[in-house]
C-alpha positions in Angstrom: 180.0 8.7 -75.9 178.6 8.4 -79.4 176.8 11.2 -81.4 173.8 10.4 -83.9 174.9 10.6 -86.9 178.9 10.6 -86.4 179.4 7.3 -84.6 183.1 7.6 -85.3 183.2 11.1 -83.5 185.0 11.4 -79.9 183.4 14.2 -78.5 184.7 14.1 -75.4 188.5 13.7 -76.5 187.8 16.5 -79.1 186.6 19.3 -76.4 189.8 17.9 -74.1 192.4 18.7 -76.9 190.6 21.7 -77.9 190.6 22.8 -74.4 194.2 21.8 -73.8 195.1 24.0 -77.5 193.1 26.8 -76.4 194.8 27.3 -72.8 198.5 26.2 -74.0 197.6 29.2 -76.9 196.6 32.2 -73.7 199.8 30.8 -71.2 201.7 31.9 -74.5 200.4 34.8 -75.3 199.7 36.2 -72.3 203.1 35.1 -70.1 205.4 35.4 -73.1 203.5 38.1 -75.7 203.9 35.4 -78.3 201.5 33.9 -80.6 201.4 29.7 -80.6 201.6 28.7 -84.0 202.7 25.1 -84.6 204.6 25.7 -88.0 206.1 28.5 -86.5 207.1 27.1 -83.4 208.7 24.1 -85.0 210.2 26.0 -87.4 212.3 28.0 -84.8 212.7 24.3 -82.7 214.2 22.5 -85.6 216.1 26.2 -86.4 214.8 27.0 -89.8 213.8 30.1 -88.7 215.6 32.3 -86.0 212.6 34.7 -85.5 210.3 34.3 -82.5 209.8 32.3 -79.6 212.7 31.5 -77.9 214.2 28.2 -78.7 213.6 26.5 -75.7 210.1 28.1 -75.5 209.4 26.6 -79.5 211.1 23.1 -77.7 209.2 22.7 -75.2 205.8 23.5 -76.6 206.6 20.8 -79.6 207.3 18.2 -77.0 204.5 19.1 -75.4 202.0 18.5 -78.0 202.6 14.4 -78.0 202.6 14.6 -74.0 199.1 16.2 -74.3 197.8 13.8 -76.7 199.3 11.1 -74.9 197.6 12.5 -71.5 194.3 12.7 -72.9 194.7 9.6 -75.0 195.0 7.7 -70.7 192.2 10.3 -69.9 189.7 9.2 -71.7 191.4 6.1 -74.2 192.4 5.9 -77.3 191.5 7.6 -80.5 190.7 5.5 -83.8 193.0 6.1 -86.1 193.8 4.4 -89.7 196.4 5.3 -92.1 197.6 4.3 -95.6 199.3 1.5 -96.3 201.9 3.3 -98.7 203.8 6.2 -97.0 203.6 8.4 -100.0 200.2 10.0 -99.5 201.2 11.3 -95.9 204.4 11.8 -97.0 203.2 14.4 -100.2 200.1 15.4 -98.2 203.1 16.5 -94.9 204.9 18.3 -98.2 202.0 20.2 -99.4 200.9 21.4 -95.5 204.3 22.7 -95.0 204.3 24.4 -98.2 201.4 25.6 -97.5 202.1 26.9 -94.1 204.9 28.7 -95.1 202.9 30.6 -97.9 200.2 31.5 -95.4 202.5 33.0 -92.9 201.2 30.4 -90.7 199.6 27.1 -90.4 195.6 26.5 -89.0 196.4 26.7 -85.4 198.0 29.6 -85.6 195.3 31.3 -87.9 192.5 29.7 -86.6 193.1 29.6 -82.7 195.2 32.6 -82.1 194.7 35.1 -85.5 191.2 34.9 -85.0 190.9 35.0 -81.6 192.5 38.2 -82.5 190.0 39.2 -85.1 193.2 38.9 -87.3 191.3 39.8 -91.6 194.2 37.7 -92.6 193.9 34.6 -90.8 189.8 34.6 -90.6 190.2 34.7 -94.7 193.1 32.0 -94.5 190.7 29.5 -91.7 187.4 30.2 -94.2 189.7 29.0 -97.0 191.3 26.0 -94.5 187.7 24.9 -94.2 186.9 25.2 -97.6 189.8 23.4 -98.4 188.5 20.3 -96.3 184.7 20.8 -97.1 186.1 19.9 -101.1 188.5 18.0 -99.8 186.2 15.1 -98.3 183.4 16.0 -100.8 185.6 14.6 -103.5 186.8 11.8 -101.7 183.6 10.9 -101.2 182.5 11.1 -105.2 185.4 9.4 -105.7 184.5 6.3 -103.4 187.8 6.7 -101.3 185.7 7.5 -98.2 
């Protein structure tokens, strides 16, 4: 399915993940009172931080995210993907996210799926300034002549 205008956007792959996200966020919340933050829940699987989910829980849900991707990925195919050549950039750009995470008490999942679903004032200000972010973000890149 191609949209006018974005003829590298997979609509249909985008609304299955989002879906998937959205639902694996309530089971959480709702069967285990816990709020489904990636950096969070990788933080207690890998045990840098003892607070939260259960281990097992934080385990399991990290595991879970490449079984999703790879179920909707035999779904409905493939998604394009291109990276640099040099590891550096993904390697400094990881880096900063988790830095960044870690200052905002949370990473955009967690702010942007489940704080706001909340009508949480903290993570609606930290998703505005996540979209921000990536508005100026790609706006540079694009004066720049990367993209």
């Amino acid at each position: 399915m191609m949209l006018p205008g974005f003829p590298d956007a997979m609509p249909l792959q985008g609304l299955a993940g989002g879906l998937m996200i959205g639902l694996s966020a309530a089971i959480m919340l709702l069967a285990l009172g816990r709020i489904a933050g990636v950096s969070g829940l990788a933080a207690r699987a890998t045990g840098i931080s003892a607070g939260g989910a259960p281990r097992s829980v934080a385990i399991a849900f990290i595991i879970g995210l490449p079984l999703g991707a790879l179920l909707v990925s035999t779904m409905l195919g493939g998604v394009a993907t291109t990276f640099p050549t040099s590891p550096w950039p993904l390697l400094i750009g990881g880096l900063l996210v988790g830095f960044g995470t870690r200052l905002g008490s949370g990473c955009n999942s967690g702010h942007g799926v489940c704080g706001m679903s909340r009508l949480s004032p903290r993570s609606i200000f930290a998703t505005a300034m996540f979209m921000a972010s990536g508005f100026a973000t790609v706006a540079l890149l694009r004066v720049g002549g990367w993209l």
